[in-house]
C-alpha atoms as one frame of an Amber mdcrd trajectory, in Angstrom:
protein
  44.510 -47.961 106.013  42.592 -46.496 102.744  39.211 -47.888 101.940  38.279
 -48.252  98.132  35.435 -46.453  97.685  32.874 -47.660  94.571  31.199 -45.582
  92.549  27.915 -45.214  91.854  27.009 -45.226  88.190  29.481 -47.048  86.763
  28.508 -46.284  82.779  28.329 -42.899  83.377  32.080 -41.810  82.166  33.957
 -39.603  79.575  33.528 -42.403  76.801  29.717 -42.500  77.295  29.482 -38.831
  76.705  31.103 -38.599  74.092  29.495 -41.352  72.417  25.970 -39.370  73.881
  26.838 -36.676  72.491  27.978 -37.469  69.260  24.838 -39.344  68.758  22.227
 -36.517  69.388  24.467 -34.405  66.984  23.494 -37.074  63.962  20.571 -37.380
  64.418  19.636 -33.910  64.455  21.687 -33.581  61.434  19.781 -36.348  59.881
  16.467 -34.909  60.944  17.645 -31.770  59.050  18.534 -33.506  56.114  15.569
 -35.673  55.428  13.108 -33.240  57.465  14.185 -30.063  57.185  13.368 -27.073
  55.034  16.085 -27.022  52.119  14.995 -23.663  50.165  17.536 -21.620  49.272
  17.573 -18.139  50.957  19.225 -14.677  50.396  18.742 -11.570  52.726  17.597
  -8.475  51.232  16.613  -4.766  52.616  13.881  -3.495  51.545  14.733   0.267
  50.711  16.591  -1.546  47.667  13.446  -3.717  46.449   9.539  -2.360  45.787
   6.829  -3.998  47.368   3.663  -3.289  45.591  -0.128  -4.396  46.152  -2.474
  -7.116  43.957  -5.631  -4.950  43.343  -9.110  -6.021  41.409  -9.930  -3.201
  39.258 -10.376  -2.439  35.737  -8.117  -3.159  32.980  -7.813  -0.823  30.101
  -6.753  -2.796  27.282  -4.245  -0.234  25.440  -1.031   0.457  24.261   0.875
   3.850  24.240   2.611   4.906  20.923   4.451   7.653  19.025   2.462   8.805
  16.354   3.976  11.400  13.989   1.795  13.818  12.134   1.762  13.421   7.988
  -0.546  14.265   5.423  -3.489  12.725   4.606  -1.708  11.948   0.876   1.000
  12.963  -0.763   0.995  12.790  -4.804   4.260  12.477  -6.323   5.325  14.545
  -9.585   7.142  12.365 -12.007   8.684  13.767 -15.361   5.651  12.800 -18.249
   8.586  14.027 -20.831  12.554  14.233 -20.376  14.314  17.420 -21.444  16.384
  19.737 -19.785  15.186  21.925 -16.882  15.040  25.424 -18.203  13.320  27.530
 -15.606  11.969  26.766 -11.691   8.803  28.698 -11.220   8.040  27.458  -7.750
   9.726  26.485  -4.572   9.720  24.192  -2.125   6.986  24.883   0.933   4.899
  26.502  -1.569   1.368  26.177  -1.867   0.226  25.544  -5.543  -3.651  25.142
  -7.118  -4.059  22.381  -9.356  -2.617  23.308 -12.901   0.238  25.817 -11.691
   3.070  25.329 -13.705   6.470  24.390 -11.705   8.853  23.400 -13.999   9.610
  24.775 -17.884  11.865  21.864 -19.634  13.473  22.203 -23.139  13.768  19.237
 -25.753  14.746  20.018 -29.111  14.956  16.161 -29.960  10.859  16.417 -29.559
  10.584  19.399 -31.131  11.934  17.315 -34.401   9.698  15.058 -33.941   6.783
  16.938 -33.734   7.555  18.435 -36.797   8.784  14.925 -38.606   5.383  13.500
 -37.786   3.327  17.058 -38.806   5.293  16.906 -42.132   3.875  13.009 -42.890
   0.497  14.000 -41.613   0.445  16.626 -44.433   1.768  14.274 -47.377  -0.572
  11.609 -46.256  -3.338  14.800 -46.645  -2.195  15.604 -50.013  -1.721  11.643
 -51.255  -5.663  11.303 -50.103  -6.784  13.728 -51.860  -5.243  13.080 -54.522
  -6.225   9.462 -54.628  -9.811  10.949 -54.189  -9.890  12.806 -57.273  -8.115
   9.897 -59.570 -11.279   7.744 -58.235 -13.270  10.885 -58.938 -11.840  10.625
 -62.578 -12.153   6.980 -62.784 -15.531   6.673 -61.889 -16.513   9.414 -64.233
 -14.830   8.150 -67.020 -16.836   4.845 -66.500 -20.089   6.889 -66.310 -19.192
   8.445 -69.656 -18.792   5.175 -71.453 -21.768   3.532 -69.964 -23.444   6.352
 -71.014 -21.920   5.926 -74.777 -22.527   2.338 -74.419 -26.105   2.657 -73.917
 -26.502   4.921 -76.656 -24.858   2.486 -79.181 -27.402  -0.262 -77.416 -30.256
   1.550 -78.472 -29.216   2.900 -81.926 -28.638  -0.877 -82.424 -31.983  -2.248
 -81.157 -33.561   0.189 -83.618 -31.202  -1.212 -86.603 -32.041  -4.569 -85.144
 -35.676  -4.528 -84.909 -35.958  -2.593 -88.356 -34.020  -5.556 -89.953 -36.477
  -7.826 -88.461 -38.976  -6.105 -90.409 -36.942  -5.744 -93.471 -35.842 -10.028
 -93.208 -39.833 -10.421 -93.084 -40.830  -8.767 -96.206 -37.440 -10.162 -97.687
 -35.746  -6.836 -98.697 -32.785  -7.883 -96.711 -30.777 -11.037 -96.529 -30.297
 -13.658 -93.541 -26.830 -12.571 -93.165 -27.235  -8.950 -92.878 -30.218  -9.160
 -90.218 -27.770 -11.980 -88.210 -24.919  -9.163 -88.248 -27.225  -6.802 -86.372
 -28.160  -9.326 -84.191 -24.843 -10.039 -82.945 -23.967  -6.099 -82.802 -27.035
  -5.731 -80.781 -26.172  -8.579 -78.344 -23.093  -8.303 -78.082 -23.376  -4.175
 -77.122 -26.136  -5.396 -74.797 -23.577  -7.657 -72.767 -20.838  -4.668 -73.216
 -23.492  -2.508 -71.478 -24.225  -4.909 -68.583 -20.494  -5.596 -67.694 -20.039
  -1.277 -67.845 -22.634  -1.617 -65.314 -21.115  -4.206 -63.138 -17.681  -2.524
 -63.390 -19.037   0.469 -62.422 -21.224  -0.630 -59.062 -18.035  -2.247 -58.118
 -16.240   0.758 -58.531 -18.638   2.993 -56.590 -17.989  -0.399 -54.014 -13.933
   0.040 -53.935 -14.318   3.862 -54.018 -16.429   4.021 -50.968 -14.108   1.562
 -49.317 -10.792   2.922 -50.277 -11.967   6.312 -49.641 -13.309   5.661 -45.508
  -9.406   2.911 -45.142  -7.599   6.374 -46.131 -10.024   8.771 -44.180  -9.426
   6.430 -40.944  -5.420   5.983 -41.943  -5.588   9.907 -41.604  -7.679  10.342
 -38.406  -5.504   8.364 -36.974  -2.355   9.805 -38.071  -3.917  13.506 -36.880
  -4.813  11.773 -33.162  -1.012  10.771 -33.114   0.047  14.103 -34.319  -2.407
  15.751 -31.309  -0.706  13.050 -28.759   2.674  13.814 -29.800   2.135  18.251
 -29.867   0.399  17.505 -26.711   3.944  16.182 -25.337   5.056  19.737 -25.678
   2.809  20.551 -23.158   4.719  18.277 -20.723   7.876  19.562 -20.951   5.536
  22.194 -18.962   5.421  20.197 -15.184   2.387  20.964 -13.940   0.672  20.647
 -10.295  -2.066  17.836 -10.624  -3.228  18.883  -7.371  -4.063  21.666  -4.376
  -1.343  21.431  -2.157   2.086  22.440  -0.761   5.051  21.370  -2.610   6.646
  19.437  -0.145   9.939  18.538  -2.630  11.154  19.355  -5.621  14.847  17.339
  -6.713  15.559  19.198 -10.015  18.009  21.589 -10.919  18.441  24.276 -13.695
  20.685  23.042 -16.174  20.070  19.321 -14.863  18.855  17.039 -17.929  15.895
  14.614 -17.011  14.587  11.531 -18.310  11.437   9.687 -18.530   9.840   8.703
 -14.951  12.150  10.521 -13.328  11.193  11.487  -9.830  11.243  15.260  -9.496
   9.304  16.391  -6.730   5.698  15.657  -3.876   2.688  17.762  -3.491   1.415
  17.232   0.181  -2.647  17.180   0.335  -3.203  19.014   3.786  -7.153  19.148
   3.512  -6.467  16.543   6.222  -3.963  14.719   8.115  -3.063  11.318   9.200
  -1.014   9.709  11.795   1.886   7.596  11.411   2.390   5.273  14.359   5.100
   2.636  14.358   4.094  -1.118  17.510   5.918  -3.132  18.112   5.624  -6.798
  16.314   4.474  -8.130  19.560   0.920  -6.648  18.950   0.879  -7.392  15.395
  -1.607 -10.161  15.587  -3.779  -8.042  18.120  -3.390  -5.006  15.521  -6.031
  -4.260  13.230  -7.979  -1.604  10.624 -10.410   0.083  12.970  -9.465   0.025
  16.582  -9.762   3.176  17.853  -7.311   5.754  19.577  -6.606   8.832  21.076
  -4.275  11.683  22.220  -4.879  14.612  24.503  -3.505  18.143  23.115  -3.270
  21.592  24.099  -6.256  20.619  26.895  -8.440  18.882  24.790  -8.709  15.409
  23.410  -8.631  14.177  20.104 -10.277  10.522  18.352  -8.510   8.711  15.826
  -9.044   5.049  13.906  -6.432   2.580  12.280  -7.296   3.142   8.677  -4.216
   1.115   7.314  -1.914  -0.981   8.909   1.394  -2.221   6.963   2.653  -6.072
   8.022   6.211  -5.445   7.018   8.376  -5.208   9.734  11.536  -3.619  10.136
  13.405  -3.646  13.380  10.682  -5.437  15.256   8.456  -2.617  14.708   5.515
  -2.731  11.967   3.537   0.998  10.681   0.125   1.346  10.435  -1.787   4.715
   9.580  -4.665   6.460  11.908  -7.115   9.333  11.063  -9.403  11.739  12.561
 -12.493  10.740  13.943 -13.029  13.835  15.467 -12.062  17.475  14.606  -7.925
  17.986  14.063  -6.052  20.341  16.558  -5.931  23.957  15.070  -2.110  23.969
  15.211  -1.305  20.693  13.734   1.880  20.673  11.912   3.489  18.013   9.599
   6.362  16.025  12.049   4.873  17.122  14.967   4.115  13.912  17.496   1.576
  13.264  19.417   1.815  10.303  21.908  -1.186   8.338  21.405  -2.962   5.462
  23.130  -4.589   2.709  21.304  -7.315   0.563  22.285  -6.717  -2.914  21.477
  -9.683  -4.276  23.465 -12.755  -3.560  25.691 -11.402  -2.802  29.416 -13.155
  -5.673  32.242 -12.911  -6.083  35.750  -9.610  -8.398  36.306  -6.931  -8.984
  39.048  -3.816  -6.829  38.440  -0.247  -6.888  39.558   1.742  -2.913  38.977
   4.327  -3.259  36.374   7.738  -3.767  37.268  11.084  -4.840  36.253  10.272
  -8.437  37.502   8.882  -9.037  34.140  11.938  -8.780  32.390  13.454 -11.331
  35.103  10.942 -13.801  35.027   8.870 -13.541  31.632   5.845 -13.422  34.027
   5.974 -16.909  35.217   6.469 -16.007  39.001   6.499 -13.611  41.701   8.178
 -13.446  45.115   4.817 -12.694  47.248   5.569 -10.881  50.741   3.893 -13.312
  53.803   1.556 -11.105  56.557   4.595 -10.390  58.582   6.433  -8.097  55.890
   9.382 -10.343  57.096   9.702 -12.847  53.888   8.935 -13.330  50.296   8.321
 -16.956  48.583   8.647 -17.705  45.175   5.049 -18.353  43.831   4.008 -19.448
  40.066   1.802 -17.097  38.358   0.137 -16.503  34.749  -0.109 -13.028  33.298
  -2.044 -12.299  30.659  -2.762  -9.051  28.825  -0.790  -5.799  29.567  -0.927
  -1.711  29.597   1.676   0.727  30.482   0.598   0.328  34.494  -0.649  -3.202
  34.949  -0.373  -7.074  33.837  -3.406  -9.092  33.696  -3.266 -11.732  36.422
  -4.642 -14.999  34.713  -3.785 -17.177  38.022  -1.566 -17.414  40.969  -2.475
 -14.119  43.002  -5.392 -12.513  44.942  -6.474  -9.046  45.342  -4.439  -7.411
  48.853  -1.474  -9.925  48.647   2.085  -7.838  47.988   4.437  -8.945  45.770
   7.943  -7.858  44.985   7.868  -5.985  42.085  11.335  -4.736  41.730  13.815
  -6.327  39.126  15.178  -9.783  40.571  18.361 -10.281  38.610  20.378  -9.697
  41.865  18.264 -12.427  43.365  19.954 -16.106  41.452  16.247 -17.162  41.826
  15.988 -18.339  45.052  13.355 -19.527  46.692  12.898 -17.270  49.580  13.619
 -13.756  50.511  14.472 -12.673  53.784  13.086  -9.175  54.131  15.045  -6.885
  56.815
């Protein structure tokens, strides 16, 4: 007969595993959720990324540019007098002295003119001098009957005082000395306003005479100004220099101001060096600069710098501090490096295409292992064509990933194999 045999551990069945089991799996998965480290994480191989080194050193506070060679100044030749262009002298690329004449122009419309304004010069001549001698006349008339005057005055203070006499001893009447009286007097008074008419005369003539003389000079200074313009239809070089342009043609008509040509100055040269409006505020007249040429190295200074900016990019102008290359040549380029501040010891992280991923703000910084790279804030500060200023966030002999991260959908960690 069988015997039932009991068992020892009852609880110990399929439904207590399973409920065991299934237990230990939640919490672990809780432990993981609350507990556990939730960065995101991407693998990476590092043949396709660049791992550079944080380094103390010093920072050279400069910026490299493309400056193009131009001369010091360039005077422009603008028509004085329009006319047609009659003959070319000189061409372009040639080197003129001061004076040379470049262009003959024609303009028969001035010639007109010219002579219009000669002919009135020379009528206004002839009306003054004519109006000289009528004063002459006038005044000598008026001499002439002063003089006449005064020698009826004094024939008739004679007759006057002898009738005094006469009226005394009575051998004349009352009547006839009063008549001579009144002759005399009133001769006297004719005398005195001859006088008067004739100072004021002298007075008028003087003035009249020095309104006309000024009325000519005046007329002759226009008439110099206006045969001078005949000169201009002669275009002259105002300066030393090579004519760098000339517009005109023969046969072309030209008016007033209009632009026909530039004389380069090449006594000395400039530099014409076009930054970017990110260093506009940093960008001023007098930093200093240089470019290496041909085995030797050259100084230059910001003499002008121009705030418009066109196509993010502003101008300014540098010159020579030290001697010019030998060989220097208008549109040749020199790549130059300007100073923008004193260089200092600072923390520096190599440049890389990072920066255009993360504006700066952060790094992915390589742990001691070489096995993984966490994202790490950072501040970057000033910049040169080799390093960025580390302001915070990094020590000298960490490694950071320098390499663009756009393939990287910022996570947190990379896992380096």
């Amino acid at each position: 007969m069988d015997k039932v045999i009991e068992k020892k551990h009852k609880w110990l069945n399929k439904k207590t595993i399973w409920i065991t089991v299934g237990s230990v799996l939640i919490l672990l998965v809780a432990y993981n959720i609350f507990f556990g480290d939730k960065s995101s994480k991407l693998n990476v191989e590092k043949e396709k990324i660049t791992i550079e080194s944080i380094i103390e050193s010093e920072f050279k506070d400069y910026i490299p540019q493309i400056g193009t060679v131009e001369p010091i100044s360039t005077i422009f030749l603008d028509a004085i007098e329009g006319g047609r262009v009659e003959e070319i002298l000189i061409d372009e690329g040639t080197m003129v002295k001061k004076g040379d004449v470049i262009i003959r122009l024609s303009n028969t419309g001035l010639i007109l003119e010219i002579s219009n304004n000669e002919a009135m010069v020379s009528t206004s001549i002839n009306e003054f001098e004519n109006t000289k001698i009528q004063l002459e006349l006038q005044t000598i008339n008026r001499k002439q009957t002063l003089i006449e005057t005064e020698r009826q005055l004094k024939m008739q203070k004679r007759q006057y005082d002898y009738n005094m006499q006469m009226l005394a001893d009575e051998h004349i009447s009352k009547e006839v000395f009063d008549q001579s009286f009144e002759l005399y007097s009133a001769t006297k008074q004719q005398f005195n306003l001859f006088k008067e008419a004739l100072k004021s005369d002298s007075i008028y003539r003087k003035v009249r005479i020095k309104a006309m003389e000024a009325q000519i000079e005046g007329m002759q200074q226009n008439l110099k100004i206006t045969q001078g313009r005949m000169d201009n239809l002669n275009v002259k070089a105002p300066v030393n220099g090579e004519l760098a342009s000339l517009v005109p043609e023969i046969g072309q008509v030209i008016g007033y101001g209009f632009r026909i040509g530039a004389i380069n100055i090449l006594d000395n040269y400039k530099l014409r060096v076009e930054i970017d409006e990110h260093y506009i505020a940093r960008v001023r007249k007098g930093l200093p600069g240089s470019f290496d040429f041909a085995g030797s190295s050259y100084t230059l200074e910001i003499d002008k710098v121009y705030p418009e900016v066109n196509n993010g990019r502003f101008a300014v102008d540098m010159i020579f501090t030290s001697e010019k290359p030998s060989q220097i040549r208008i549109g040749q380029t020199f790549r130059v490096k300007i100073e923008l501040g004193e260089s200092k010891q600072a923390v520096l992280i190599p440049r890389g295409g990072f920066y255009q991923s993360t504006g700066g703000q952060w790094v992915y910084v390589v742990n001691e292992d070489g096995n993984l790279a966490v994202k790490r804030s950072i501040s970057i500060g000033r910049q040169n064509p080799r390093y960025y200023e580390v302001l915070e966030g990094l020590q000298p002999g960490e490694q950071v990933v320098v390499s663009s991260y756009d393939n990287f959908n910022d996570v947190d960690q990379l896992i380096l194999k």
